[in-house]
N, C-alpha and C positions, 0 to 999 in steps of 0.2 A: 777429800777428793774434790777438784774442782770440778767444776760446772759442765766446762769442755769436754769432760775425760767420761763425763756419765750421758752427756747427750750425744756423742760420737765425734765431738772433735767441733762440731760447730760452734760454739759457743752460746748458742739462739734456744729458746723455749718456742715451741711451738701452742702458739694461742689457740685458744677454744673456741667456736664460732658462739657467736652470743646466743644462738640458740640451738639447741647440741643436736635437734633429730631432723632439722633443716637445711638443704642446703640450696644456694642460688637456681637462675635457668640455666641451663649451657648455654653454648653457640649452638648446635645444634636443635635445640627446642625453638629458640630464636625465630632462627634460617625459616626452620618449618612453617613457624605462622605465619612468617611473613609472606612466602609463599602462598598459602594460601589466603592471603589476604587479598593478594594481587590478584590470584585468582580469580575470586568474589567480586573485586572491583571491576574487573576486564567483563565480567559476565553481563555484570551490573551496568556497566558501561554502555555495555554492546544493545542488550537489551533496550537503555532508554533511546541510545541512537535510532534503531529503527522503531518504537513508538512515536520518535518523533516528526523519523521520516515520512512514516503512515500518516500521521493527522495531516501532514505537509500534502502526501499526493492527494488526499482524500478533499482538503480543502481546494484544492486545487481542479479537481476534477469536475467539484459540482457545478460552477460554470462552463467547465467545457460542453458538459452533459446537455445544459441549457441553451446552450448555442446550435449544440447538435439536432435536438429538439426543434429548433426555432426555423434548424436550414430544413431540416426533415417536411415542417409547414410551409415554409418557403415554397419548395420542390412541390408539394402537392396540392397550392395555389395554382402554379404554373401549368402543372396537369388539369385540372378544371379550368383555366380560361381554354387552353389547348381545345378542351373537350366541350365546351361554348361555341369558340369558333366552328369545330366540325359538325355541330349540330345548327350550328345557323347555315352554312352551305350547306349540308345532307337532309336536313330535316330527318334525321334520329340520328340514334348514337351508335355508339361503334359494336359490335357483335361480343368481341372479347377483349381480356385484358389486353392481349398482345399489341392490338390493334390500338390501345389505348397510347401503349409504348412504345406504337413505332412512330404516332403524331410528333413526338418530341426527339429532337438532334439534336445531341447526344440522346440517348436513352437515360433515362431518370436514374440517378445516384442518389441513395441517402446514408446520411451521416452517421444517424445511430447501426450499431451493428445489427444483423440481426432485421431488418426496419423495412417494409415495404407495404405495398398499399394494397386496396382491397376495390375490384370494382363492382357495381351491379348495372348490365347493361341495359335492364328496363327503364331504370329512371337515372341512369347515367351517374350515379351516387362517389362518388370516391372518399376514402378513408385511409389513415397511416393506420397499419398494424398494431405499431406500438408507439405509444401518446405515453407512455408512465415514465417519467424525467430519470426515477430509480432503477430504471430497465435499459434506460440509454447511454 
């Protein structure tokens, strides 16, 4: 009997994989990883984008901060000579804060948020609120 006629007409032997309780990945197992690999990646990605954008606004910011600070001092120079002058023509100082802020035109703007001054009208003192560079 040939060969043909016991294996159904094909004529071929069907090999044995070299290792007999093994078989490859599919496409499917494949697909899958790789999917999640992209996943992982995108995640991973995204993550380091805004790490890096953070260190970016952060460095960024602590000179603003500084400047902020600086115009903050600026502005409250400007209120004490204001408050010299009204004490050299009144001979004393002004009753209340208001009175402090209405010497200066505009009225006093500062930079940092949050940021304004403090007066005491006995000895005419003036102060910013907040002086901490990490608070402005």
């Amino acid at each position: 009997m040939p060969v043909s006629a016991r294996a159904g007409g094909s004529g071929r032997r069907r090999r044995a994989p070299p290792w007999p309780n093994q078989r490859g990945f599919g496409l499917v197992e494949i697909a899958v990883v790789l999917v999640v690999v992209a996943i992982v990646g995108a995640v991973l990605y995204t993550y380091f984008a805004s790490t890096a954008k953070t260190l970016q606004t952060v460095t960024q910011e602590r000179p603003l901060s500084q400047a902020r600070l600086t115009a903050d001092q600026a502005t409250l120079t400007a209120i004490r000579t204001s408050l010299q002058i009204y004490y050299g023509q009144h001979g004393q100082w002004p009753a209340t804060k208001e009175d402090v802020a209405a010497l200066l035109s505009p009225a006093p703007a500062f930079q940092c948020e949050g940021n304004d001054f403090s007066y005491e009208p006995a000895t005419g003192d003036v102060r910013l609120v907040l002086q901490d560079l990490s608070r402005c």
